[in-house]
C-alpha positions as a Markdown table, in Angstrom:
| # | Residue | x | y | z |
|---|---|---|---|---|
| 1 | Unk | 7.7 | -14.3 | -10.4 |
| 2 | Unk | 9.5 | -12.4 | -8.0 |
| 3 | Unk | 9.0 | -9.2 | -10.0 |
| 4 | Unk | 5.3 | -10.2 | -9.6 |
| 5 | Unk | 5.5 | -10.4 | -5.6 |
| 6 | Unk | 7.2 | -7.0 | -5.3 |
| 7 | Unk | 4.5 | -5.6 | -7.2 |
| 8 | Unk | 1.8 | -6.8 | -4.8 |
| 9 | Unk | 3.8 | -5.9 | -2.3 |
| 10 | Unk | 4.3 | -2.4 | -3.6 |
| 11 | Unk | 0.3 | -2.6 | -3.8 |
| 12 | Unk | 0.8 | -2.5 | 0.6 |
| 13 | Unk | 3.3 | -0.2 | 1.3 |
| 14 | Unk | 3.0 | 3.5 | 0.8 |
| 15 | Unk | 5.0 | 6.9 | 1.5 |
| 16 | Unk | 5.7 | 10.3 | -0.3 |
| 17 | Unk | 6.1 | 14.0 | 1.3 |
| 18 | Unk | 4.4 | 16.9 | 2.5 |
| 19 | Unk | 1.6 | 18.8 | 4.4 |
| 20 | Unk | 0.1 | 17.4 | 7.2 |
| 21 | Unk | -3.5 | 15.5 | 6.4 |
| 22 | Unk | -6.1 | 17.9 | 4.9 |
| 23 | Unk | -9.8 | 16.3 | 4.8 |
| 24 | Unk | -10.3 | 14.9 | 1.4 |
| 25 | Unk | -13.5 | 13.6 | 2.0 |
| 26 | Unk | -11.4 | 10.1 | 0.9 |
| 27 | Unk | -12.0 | 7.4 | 4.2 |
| 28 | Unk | -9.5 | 4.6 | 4.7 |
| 29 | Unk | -12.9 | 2.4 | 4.9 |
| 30 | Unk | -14.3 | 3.5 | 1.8 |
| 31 | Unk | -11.7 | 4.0 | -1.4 |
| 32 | Unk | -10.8 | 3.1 | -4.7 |
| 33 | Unk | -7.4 | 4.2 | -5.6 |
| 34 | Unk | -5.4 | 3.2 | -9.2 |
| 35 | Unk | -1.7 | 3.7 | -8.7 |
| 36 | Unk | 1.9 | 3.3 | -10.2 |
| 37 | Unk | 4.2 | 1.6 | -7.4 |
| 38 | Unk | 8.0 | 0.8 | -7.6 |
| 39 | Unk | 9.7 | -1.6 | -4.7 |
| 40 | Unk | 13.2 | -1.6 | -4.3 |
| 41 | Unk | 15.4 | -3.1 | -1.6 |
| 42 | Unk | 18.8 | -4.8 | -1.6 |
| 43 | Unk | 17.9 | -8.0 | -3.3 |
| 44 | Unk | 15.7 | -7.0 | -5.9 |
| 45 | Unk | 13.5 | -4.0 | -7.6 |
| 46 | Unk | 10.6 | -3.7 | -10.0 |
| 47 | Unk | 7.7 | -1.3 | -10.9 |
| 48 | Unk | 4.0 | -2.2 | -11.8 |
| 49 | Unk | 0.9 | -1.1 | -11.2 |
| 50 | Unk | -2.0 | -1.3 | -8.7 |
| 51 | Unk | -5.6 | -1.1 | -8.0 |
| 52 | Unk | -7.1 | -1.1 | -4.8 |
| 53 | Unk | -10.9 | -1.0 | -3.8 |
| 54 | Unk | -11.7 | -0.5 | 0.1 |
| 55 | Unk | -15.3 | -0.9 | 1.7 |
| 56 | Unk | -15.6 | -1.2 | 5.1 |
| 57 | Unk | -13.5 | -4.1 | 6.0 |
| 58 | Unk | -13.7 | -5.5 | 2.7 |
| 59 | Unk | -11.0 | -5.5 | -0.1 |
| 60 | Unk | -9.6 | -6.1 | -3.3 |
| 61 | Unk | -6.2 | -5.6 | -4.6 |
| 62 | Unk | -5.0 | -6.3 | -8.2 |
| 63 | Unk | -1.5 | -5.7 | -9.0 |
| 64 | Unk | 0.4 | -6.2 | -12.4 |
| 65 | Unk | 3.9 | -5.7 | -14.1 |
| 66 | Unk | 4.4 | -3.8 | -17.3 |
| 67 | Unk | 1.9 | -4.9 | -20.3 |
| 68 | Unk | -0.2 | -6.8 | -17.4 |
| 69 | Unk | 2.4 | -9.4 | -16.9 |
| 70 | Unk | 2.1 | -11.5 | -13.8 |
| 71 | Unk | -1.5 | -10.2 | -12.9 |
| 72 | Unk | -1.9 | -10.9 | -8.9 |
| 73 | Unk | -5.5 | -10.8 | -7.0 |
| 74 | Unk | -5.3 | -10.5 | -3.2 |
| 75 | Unk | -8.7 | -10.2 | -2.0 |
| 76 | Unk | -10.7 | -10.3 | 1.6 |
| 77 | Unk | -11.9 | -9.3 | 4.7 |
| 78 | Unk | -9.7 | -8.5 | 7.7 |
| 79 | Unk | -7.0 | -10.8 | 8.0 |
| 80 | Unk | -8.5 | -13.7 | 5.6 |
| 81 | Unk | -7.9 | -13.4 | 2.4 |
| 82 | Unk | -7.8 | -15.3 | -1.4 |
| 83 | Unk | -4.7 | -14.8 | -3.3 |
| 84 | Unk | -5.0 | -15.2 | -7.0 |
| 85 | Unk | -1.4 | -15.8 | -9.0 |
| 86 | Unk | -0.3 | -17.2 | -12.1 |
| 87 | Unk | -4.0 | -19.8 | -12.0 |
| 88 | Unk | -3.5 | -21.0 | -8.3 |
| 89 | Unk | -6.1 | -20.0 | -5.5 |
| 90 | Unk | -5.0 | -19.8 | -1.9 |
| 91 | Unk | -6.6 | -19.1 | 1.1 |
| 92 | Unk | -3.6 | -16.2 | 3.1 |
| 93 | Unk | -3.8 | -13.9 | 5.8 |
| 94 | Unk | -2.3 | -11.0 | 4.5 |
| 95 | Unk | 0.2 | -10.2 | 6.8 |
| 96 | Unk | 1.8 | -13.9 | 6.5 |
| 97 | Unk | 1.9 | -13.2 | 2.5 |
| 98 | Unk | 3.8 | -10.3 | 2.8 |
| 99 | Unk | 6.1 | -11.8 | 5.6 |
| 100 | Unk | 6.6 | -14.4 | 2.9 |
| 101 | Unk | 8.3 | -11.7 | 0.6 |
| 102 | Unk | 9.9 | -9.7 | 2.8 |
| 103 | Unk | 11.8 | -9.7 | 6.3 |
| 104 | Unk | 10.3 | -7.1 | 8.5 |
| 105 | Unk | 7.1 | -6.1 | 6.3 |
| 106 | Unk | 4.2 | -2.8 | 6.5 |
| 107 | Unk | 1.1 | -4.3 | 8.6 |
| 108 | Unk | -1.8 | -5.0 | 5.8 |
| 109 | Unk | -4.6 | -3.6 | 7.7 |
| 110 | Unk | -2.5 | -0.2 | 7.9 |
| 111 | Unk | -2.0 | 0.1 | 4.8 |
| 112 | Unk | -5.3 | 2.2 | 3.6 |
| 113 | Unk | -4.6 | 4.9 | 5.9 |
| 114 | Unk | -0.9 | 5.0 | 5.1 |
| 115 | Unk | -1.9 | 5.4 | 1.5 |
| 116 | Unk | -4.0 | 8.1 | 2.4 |
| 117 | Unk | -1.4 | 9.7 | 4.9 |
| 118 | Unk | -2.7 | 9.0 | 7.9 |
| 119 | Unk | -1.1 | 7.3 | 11.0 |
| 120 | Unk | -3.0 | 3.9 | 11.3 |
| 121 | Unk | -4.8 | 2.9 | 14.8 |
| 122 | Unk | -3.7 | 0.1 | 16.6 |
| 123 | Unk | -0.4 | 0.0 | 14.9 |
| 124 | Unk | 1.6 | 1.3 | 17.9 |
| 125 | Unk | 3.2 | 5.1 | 18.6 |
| 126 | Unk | 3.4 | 7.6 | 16.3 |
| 127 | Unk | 7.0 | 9.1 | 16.1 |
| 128 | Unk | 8.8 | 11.7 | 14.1 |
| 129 | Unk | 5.4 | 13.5 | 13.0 |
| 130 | Unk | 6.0 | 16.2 | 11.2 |
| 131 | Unk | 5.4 | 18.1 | 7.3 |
| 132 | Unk | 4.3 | 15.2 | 5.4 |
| 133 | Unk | 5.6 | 12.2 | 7.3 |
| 134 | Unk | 5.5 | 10.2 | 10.4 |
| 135 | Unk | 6.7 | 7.0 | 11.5 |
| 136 | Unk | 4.9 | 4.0 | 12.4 |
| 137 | Unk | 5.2 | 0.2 | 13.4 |
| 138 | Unk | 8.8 | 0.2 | 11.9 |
| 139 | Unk | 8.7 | 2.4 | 9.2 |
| 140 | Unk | 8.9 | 6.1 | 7.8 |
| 141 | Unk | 6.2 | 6.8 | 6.0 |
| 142 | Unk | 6.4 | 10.0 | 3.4 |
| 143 | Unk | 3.7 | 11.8 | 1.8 |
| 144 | Unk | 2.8 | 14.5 | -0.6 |
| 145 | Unk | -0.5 | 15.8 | -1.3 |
| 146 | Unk | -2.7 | 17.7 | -4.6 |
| 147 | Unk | -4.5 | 20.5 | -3.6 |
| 148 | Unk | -7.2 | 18.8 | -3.2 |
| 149 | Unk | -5.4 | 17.2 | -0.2 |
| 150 | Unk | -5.2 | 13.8 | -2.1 |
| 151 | Unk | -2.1 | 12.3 | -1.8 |
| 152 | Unk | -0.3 | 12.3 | -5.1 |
| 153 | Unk | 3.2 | 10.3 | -3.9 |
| 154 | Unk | 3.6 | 8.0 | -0.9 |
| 155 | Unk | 6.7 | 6.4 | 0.0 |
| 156 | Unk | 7.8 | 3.6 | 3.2 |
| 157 | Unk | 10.6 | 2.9 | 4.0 |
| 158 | Unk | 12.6 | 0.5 | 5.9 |
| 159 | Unk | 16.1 | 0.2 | 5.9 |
| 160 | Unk | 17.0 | -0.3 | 2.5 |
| 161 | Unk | 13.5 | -1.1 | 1.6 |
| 162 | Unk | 11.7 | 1.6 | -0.4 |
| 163 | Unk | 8.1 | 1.3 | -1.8 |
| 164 | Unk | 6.5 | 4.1 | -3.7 |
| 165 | Unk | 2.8 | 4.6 | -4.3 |
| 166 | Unk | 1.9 | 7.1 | -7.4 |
| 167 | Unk | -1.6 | 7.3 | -7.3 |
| 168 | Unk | -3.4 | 9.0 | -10.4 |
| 169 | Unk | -6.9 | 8.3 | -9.4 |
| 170 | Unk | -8.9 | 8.1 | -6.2 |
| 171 | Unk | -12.5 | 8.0 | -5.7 |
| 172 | Unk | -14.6 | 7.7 | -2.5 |
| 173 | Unk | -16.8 | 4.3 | -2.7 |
| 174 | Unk | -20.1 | 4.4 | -1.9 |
């Protein structure tokens, strides 16, 4: 089960390395993005895969382990969400999910600009900007892009607490 948490949580963090932000036409509001993630920290790694659909304020989030073992649904609007595990419904706020996994973790609502390479507003100062990264609300985020300007690999970090985000498709939502 715990695999299955670090898979949704590697479904919020994000990082990688490279150039600075071309314009993709991709929108942290509007985005679907299908994605291999990893999360490993000090007490425990795994790898899975994620979806991720974006409109407006709107979201959906489906991660899995290999073979589409321990299938999670996170799904919302701002900071209310429904989490979907293992045949149990809650009612979450995102943020208090992933503090649930984790120590010191990413802000959700950050998130789909991270994954895009982007500093997020509202999320406090922007340090250490530079080729490809920047840091933000705690952590280093990392970032290489296609050139299409898409980011191909984005990695946070924290400590000992690395997430990687390996996207292999996006799309702009209508």
């Amino acid at each position: 089960m715990v695999r299955y948490l670090w898979g949704l949580l590697g479904v919020l963090w994000l990082a990688g390395c490279q150039s600075a932000p071309v314009e993709t036409g991709l929108s942290p509001a509007q985005f679907f993005l299908e994605a291999r993630v990893s999360l490993r920290s000090e007490d425990a790694s795994g790898r899975g895969q994620l979806s991720w659909v974006q409109q407006g304020e709107a979201y959906r989030v489906t991660a899995f382990g290999p073979f589409g073992t321990g299938l999670v649904v996170l799904e919302g609007t701002g900071q209310s969400a429904t989490l979907l595990q293992n045949g149990q419904v809650q009612v979450v706020a995102p943020d208090a999910l992933l503090a649930g996994w984790m120590a010191r973790p990413p802000p959700f609502s950050a998130l789909p600009h991270w994954f895009l390479g982007r500093p997020s507003p509202g999320h406090g100062a922007v340090r250490g900007r530079g080729e490809g990264r920047f840091e933000q609300a705690g952590w280093a985020v990392r970032f290489r892009q296609d050139a299409a300007g898409r980011p191909e690999q984005v990695i946070l970090t924290q400590g000992t607490t690395t997430f990687t985000l390996a996207p292999y498709r996006w799309e702009r939502t209508p």
